[in-house]
C-alpha positions as protocol buffer text, in pm:
chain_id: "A"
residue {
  index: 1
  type: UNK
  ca { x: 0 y: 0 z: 0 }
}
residue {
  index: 2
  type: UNK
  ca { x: 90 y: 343 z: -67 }
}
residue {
  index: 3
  type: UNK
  ca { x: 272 y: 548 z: 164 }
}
residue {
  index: 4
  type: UNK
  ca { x: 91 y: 818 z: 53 }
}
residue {
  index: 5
  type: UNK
  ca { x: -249 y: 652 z: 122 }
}
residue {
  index: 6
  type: UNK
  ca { x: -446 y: 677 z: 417 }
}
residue {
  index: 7
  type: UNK
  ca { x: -754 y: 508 z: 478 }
}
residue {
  index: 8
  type: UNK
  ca { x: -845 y: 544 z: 813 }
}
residue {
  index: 9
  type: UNK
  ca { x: -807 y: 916 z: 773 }
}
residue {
  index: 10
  type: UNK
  ca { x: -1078 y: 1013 z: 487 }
}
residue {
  index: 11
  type: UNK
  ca { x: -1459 y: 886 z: 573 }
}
residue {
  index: 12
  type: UNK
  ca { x: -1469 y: 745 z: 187 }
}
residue {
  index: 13
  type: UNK
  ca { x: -1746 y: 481 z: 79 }
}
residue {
  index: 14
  type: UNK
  ca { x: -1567 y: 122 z: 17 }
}
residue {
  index: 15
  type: UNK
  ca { x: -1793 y: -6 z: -265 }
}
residue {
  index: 16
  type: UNK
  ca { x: -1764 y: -390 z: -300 }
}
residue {
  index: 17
  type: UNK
  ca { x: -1923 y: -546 z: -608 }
}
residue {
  index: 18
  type: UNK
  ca { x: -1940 y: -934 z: -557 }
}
residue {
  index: 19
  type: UNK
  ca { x: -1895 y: -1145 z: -822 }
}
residue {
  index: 20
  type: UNK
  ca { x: -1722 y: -1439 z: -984 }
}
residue {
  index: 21
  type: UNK
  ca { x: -1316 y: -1308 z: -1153 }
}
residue {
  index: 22
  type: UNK
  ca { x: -1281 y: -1336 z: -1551 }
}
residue {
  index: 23
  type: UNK
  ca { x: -1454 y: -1254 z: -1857 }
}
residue {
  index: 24
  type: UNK
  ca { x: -1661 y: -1521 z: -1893 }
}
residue {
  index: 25
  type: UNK
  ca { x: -1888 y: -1421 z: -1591 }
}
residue {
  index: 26
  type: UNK
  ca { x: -1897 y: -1110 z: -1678 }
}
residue {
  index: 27
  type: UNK
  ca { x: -2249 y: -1082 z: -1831 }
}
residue {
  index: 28
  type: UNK
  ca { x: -2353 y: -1370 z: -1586 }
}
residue {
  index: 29
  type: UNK
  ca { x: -2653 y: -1255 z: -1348 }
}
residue {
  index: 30
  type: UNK
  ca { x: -2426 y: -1357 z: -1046 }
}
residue {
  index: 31
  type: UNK
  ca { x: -2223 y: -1018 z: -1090 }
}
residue {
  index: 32
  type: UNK
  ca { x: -2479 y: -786 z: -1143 }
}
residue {
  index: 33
  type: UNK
  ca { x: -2354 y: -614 z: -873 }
}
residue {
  index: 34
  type: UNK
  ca { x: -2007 y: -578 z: -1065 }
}
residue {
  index: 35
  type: UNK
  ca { x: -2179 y: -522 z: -1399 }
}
residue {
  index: 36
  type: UNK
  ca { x: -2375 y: -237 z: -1269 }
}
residue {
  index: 37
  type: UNK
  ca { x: -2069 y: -78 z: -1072 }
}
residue {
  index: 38
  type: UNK
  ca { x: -1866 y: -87 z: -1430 }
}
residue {
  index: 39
  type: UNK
  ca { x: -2088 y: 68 z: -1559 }
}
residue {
  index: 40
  type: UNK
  ca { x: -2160 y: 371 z: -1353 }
}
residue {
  index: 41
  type: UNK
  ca { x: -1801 y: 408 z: -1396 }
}
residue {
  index: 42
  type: UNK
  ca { x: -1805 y: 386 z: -1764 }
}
residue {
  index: 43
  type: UNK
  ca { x: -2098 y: 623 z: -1802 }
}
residue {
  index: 44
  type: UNK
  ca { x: -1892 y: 882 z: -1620 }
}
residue {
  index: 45
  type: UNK
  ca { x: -1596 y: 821 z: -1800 }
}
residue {
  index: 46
  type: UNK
  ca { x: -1417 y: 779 z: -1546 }
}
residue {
  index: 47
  type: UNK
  ca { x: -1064 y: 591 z: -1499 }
}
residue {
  index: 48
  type: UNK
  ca { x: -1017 y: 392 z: -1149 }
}
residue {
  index: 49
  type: UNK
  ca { x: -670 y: 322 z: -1047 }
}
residue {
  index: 50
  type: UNK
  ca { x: -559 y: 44 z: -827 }
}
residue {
  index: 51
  type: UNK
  ca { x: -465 y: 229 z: -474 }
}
residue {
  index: 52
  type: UNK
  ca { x: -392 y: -124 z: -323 }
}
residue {
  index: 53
  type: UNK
  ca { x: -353 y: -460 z: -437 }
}
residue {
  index: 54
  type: UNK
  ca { x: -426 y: -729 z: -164 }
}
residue {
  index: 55
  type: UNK
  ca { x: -404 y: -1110 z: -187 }
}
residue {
  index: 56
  type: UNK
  ca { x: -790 y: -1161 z: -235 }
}
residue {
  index: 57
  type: UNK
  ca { x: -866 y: -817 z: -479 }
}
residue {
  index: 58
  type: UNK
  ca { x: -747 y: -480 z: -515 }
}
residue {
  index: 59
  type: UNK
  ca { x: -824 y: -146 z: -370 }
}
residue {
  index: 60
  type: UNK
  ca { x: -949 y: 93 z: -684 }
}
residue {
  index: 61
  type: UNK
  ca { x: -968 y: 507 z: -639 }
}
residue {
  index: 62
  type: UNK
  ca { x: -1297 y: 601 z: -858 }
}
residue {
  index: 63
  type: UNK
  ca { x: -1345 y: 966 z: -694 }
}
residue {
  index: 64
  type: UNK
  ca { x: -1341 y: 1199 z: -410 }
}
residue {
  index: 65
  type: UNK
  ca { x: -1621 y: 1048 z: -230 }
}
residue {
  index: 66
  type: UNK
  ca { x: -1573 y: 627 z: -333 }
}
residue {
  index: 67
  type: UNK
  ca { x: -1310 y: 330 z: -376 }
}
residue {
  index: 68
  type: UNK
  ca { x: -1409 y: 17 z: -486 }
}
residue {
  index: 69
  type: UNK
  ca { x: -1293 y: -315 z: -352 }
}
residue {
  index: 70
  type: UNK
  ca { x: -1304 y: -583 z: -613 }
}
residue {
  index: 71
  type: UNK
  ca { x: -1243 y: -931 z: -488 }
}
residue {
  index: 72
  type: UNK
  ca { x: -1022 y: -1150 z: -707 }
}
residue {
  index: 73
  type: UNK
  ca { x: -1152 y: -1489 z: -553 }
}
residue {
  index: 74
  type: UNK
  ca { x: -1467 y: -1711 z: -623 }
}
residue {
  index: 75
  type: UNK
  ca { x: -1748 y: -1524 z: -500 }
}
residue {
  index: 76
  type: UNK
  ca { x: -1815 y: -1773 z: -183 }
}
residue {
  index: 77
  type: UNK
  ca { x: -1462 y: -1667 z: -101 }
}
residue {
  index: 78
  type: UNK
  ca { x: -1549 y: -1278 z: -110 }
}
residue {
  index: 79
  type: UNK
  ca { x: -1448 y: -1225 z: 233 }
}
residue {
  index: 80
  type: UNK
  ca { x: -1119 y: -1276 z: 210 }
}
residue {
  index: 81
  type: UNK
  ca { x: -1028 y: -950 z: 44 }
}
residue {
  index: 82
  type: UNK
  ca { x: -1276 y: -784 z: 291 }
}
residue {
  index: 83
  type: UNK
  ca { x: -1075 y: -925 z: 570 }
}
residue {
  index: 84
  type: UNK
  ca { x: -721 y: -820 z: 385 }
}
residue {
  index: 85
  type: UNK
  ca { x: -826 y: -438 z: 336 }
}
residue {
  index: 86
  type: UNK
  ca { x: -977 y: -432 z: 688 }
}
residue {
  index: 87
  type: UNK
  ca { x: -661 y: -540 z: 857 }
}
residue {
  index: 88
  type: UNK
  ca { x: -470 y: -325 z: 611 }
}
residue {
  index: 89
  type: UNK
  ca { x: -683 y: 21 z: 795 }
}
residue {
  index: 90
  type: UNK
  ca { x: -1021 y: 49 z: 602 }
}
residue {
  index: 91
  type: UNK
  ca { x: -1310 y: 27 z: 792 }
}
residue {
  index: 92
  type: UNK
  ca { x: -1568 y: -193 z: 744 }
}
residue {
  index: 93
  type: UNK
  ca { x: -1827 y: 31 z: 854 }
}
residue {
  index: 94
  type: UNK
  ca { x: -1757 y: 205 z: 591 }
}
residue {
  index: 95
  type: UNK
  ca { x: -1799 y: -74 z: 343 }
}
residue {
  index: 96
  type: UNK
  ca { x: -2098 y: -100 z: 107 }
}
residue {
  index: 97
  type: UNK
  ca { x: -2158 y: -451 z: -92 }
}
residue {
  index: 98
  type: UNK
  ca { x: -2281 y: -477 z: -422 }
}
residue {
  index: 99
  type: UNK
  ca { x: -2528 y: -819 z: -514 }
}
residue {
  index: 100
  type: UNK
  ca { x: -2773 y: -979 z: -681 }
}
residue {
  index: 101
  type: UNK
  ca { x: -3078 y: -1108 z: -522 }
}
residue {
  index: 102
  type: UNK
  ca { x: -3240 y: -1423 z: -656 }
}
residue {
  index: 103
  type: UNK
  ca { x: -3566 y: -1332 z: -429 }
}
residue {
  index: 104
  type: UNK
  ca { x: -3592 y: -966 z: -566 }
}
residue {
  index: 105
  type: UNK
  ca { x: -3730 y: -888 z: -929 }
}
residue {
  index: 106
  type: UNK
  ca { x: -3488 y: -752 z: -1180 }
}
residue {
  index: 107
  type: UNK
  ca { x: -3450 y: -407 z: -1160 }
}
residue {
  index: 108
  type: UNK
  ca { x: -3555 y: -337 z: -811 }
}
residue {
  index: 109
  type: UNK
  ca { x: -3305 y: -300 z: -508 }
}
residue {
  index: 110
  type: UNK
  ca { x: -3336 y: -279 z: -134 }
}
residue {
  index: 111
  type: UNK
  ca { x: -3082 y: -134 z: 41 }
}
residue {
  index: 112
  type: UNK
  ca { x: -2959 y: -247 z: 472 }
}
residue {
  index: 113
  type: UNK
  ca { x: -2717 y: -133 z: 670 }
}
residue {
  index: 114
  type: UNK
  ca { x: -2697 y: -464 z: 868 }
}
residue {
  index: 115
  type: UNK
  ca { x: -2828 y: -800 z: 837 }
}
residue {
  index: 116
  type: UNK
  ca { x: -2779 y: -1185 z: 798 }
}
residue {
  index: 117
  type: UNK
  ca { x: -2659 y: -1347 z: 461 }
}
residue {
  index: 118
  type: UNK
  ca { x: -3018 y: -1473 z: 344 }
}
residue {
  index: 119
  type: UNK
  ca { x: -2815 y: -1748 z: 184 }
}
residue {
  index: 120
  type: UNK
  ca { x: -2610 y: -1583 z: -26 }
}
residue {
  index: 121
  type: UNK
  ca { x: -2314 y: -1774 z: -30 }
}
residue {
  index: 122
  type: UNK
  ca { x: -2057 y: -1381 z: -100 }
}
residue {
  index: 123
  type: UNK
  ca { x: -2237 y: -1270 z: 145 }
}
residue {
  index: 124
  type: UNK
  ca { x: -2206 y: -1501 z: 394 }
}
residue {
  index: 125
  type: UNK
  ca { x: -1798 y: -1505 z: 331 }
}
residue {
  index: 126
  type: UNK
  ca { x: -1795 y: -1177 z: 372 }
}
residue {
  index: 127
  type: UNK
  ca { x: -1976 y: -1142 z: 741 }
}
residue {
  index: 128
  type: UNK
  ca { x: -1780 y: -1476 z: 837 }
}
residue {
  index: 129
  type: UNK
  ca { x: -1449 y: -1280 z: 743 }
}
residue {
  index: 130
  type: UNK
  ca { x: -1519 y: -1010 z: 918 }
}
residue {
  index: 131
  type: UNK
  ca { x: -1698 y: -1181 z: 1191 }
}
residue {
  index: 132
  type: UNK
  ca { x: -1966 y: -878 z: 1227 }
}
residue {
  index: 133
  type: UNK
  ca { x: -2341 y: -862 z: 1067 }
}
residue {
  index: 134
  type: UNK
  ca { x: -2345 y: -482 z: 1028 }
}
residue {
  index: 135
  type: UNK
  ca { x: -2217 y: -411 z: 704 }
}
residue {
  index: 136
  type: UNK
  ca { x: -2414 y: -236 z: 470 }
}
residue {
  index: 137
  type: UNK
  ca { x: -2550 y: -381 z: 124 }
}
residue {
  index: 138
  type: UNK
  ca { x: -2728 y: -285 z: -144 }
}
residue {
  index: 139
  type: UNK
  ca { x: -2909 y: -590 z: -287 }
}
residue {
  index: 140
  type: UNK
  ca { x: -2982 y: -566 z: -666 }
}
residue {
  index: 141
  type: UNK
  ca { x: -3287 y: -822 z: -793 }
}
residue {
  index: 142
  type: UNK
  ca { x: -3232 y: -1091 z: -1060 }
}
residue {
  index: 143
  type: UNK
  ca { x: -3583 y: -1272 z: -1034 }
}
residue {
  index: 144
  type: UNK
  ca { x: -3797 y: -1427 z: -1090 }
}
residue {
  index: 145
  type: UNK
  ca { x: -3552 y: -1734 z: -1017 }
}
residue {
  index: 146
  type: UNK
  ca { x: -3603 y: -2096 z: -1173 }
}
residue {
  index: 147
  type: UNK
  ca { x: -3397 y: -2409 z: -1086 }
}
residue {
  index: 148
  type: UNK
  ca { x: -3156 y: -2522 z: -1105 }
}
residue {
  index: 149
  type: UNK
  ca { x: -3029 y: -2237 z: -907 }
}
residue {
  index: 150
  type: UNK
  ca { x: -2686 y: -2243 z: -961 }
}
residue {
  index: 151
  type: UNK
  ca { x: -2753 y: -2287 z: -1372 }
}
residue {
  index: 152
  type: UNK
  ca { x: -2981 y: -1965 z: -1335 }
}
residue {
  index: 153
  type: UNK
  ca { x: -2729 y: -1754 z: -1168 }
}
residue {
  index: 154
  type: UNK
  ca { x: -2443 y: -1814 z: -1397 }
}
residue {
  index: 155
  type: UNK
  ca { x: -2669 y: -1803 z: -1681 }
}
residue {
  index: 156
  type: UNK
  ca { x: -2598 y: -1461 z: -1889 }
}
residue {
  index: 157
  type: UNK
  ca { x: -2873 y: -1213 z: -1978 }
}
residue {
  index: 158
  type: UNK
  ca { x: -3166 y: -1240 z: -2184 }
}
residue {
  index: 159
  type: UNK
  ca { x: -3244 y: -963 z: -2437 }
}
residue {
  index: 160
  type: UNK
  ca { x: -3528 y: -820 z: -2204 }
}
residue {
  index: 161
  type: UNK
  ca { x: -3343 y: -839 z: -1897 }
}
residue {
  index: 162
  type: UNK
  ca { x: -3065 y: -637 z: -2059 }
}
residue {
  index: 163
  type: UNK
  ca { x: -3300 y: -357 z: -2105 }
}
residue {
  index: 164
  type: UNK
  ca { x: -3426 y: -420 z: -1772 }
}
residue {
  index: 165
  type: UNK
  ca { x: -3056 y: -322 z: -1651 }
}
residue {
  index: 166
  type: UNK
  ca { x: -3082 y: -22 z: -1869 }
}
residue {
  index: 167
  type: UNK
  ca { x: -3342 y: 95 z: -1707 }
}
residue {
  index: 168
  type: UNK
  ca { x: -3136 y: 68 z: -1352 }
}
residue {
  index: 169
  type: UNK
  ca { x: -2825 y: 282 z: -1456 }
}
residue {
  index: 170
  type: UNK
  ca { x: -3033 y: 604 z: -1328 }
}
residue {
  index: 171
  type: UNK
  ca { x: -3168 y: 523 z: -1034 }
}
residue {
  index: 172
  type: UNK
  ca { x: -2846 y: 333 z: -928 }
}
residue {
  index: 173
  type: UNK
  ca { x: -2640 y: 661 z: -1021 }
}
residue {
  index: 174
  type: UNK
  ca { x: -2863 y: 814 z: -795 }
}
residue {
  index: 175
  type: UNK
  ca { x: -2832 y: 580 z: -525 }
}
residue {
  index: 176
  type: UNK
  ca { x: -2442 y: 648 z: -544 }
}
residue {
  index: 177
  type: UNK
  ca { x: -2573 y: 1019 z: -525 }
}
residue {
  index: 178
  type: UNK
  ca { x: -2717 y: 991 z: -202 }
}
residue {
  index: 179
  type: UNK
  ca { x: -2470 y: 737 z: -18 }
}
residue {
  index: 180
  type: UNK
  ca { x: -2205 y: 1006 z: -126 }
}
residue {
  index: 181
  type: UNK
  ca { x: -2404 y: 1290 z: 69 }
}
residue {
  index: 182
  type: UNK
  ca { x: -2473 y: 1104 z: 344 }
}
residue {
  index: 183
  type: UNK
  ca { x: -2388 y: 890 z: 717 }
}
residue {
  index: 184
  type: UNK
  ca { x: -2721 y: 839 z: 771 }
}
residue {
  index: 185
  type: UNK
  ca { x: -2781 y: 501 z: 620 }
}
residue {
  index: 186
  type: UNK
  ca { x: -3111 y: 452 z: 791 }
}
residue {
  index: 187
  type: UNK
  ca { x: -3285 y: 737 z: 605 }
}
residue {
  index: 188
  type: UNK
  ca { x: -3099 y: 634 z: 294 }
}
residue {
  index: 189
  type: UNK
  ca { x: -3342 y: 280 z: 317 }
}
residue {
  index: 190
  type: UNK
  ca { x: -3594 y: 470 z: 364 }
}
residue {
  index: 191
  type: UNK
  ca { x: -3596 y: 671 z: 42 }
}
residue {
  index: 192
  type: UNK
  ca { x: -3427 y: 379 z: -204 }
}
residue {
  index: 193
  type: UNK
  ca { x: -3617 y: 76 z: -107 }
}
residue {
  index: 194
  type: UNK
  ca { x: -3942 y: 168 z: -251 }
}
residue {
  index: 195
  type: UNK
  ca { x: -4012 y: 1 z: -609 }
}
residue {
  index: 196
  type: UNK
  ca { x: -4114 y: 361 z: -738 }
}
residue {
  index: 197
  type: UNK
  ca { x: -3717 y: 476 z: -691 }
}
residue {
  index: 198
  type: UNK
  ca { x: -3634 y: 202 z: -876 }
}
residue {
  index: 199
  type: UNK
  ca { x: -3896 y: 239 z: -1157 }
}
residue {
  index: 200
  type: UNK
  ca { x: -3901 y: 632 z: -1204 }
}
residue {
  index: 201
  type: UNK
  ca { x: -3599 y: 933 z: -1170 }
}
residue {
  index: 202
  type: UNK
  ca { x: -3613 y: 976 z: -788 }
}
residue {
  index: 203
  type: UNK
  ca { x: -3541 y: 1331 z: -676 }
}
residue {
  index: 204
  type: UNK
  ca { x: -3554 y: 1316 z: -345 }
}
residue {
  index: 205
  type: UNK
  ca { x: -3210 y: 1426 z: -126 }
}
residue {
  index: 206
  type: UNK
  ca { x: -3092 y: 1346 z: 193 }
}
residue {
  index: 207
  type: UNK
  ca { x: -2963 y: 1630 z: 429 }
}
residue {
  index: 208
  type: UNK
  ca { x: -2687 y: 1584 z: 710 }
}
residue {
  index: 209
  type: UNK
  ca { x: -2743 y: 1721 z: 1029 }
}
């Protein structure tokens, strides 16, 4: 890690997209998460560079406000790089996970700030890792599910789910919006969990005290 670099020191967001490594999950429903982090950052053309690289993922500078963790591992081994960057000084209070949800519909999300894994098998890494249930996540739909499960959720996009996920990029932008202008996670639920936020261009803000 970079001398220069201090991450205890700067209350930045520590987005974590979960997903499987390579380019042949990519467009896999498992890494929505990922896929819809990308591209926000595309869409912004904006360049990330790697800040840290650990032995599960790398560290990845996107802006003022956000760095994204990106695990390199299997995503039921996710926790490992969330355990590396917290003993390397970030906090994981300050983390914010990135996932698909077989139980939501595509193209909604519901947002906690604590929680159990609901059996998803990143997320369950990721609060064994760091041994503590209150990290934050923003659960992104992939449903309606079928089974085999595990053939579903490596299963790449359908035509009409793609423009499902087109339909995301704003409200997801503004998602990033809010968590950027804001500690108070609690009334972030509040105004991003409703289906109308993720169906129409939401305008409410959230104020600090």
């Amino acid at each position: 890690m970079s001398a220069l670099f201090f991450p205890l020191h700067h209350p930045m967001w520590l987005l974590v997209p979960l997903g499987n490594p390579g380019d042949a999950y990519t467009a896999t429903r498992h890494n929505l998460g990922r896929l819809m982090l990308m591209r926000w950052i595309q869409d912004r053309g904006a360049r990330s560079r790697v800040l840290s690289r650990l032995g599960g993922g790398a560290v990845y500078g996107l802006d003022e406000d956000f760095q994204a963790l990106v695990p390199g591992t299997w995503m039921n081994l996710s926790g490992q790089a969330c355990a590396e960057a917290a003993a390397a000084g970030w906090d994981p209070g300050r983390m914010v996970l990135l996932y698909d949800d077989k139980d939501l519909p595509l193209g909604l999300g519901r947002f906690r700030r604590n929680g159990s894994d609901g059996g998803h098998n990143g997320l369950k890494s990721v609060l064994e890792r760091l041994q503590r249930q209150d990290i934050a996540r923003l659960r992104l739909g992939i449903g309606p599910f079928h089974r085999p499960l595990v053939d579903f959720v490596l299963g790449e996009w359908s035509d009409p789910e793609w423009a499902k996920i087109d339909g995301m990029d704003a409200p997801f932008a503004k998602f990033l919006d809010l968590l950027r202008g804001t500690d108070d996670l609690d009334a972030l639920a509040v105004i991003v969990n409703p289906a109308g936020f993720w169906q129409a261009e939401p305008l409410e803000s959230i104020g600090n005290p």
